[in-house]
C-alpha positions in Angstrom: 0.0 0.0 0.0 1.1 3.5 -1.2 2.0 5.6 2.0 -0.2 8.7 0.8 0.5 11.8 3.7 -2.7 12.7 5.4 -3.6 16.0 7.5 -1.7 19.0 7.7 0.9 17.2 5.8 -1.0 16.7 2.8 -2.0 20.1 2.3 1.9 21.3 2.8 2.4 18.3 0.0 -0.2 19.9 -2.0 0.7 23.1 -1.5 4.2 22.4 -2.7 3.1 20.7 -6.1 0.8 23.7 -6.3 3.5 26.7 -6.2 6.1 24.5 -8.7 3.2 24.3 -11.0 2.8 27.7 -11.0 6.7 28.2 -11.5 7.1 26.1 -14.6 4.2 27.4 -16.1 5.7 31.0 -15.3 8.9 30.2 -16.4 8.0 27.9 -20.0 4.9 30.2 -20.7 5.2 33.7 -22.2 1.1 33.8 -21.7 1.3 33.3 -18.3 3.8 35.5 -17.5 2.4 38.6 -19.2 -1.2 37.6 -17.3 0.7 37.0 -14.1 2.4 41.1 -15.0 -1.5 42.1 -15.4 -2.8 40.3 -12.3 0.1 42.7 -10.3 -1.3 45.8 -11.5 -4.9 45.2 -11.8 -5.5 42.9 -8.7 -3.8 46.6 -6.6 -5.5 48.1 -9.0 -9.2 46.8 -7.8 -8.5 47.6 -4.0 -8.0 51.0 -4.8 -10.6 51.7 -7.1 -14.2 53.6 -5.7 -16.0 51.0 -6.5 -18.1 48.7 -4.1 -16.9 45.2 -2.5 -18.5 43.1 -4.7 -17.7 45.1 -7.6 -13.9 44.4 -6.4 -14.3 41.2 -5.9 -15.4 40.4 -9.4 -12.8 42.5 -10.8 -10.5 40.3 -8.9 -11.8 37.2 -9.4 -11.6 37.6 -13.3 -8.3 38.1 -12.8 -7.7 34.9 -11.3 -9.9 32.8 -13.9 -7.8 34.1 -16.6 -4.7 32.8 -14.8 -6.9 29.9 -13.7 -7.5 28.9 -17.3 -4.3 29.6 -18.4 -2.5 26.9 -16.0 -5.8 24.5 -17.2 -4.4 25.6 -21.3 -0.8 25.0 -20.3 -1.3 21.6 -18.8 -3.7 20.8 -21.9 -0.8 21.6 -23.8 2.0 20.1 -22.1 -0.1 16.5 -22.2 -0.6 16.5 -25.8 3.2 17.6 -26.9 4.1 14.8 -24.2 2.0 12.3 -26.3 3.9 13.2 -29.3 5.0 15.6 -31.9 2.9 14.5 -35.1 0.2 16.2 -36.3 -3.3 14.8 -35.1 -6.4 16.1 -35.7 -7.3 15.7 -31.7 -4.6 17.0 -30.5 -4.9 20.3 -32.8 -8.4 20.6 -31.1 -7.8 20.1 -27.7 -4.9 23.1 -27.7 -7.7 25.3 -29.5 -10.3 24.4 -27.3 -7.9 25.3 -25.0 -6.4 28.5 -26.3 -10.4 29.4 -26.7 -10.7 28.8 -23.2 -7.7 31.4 -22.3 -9.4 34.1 -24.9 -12.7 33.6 -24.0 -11.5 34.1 -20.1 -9.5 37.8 -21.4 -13.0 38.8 -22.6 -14.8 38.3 -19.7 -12.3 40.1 -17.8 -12.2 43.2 -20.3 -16.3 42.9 -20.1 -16.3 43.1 -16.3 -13.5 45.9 -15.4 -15.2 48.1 -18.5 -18.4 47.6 -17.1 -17.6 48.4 -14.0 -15.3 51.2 -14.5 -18.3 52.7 -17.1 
């Protein structure tokens, strides 16, 4: 039988896996980078802002779907070129369903902040 951590362990496991996830897909992805750049100015950026708590709270959490769906794109991508490297007509759809996903996630962010901000 595996010996699997339980507890506060687990979520320190967890937690690890989490933050070097977010480091390789900050260091191999331009995408990511540039939305992780945005999030720093526009998650400040919210807080600041005369607008009401649940106003900043979805101008936040937009934020975070975009990087959300990025990491989702990135690992979507990073299974297929693992399969292999020759053209398949699945594997061509699942990275545009995925890069879909990411552009789909900008406009609701640009939506949001120009709505409120109108």
């Amino acid at each position: 039988m595996k010996n699997e951590a339980i507890g506060l362990e687990r979520i320190l496991t967890a937690f690890k896996f989490s933050i070097k996830g977010l480091k390789t897909c900050y260091q191999s992805e331009t995408s990511f980078r540039q939305e992780a750049w945005l999030a720093l100015i526009l998650v400040p950026l919210a807080f600041i802002l005369d607008v009401s708590s649940l106003e900043k709270f979805a101008l936040i959490s937009v934020v975070f779907l975009v990087l959300i769906i990025e990491l989702l794109n990135s690992a979507i991508e990073s299974v297929v070129d693992r399969i292999g490297d020759e053209y398949h007509v699945l594997s061509e759809a699942a990275k545009d369903m995925g890069s879909a996903a990411v552009w789909l996630s900008l406009m609701l962010l640009m939506i949001t902040w120009l709505i409120i901000l109108i």
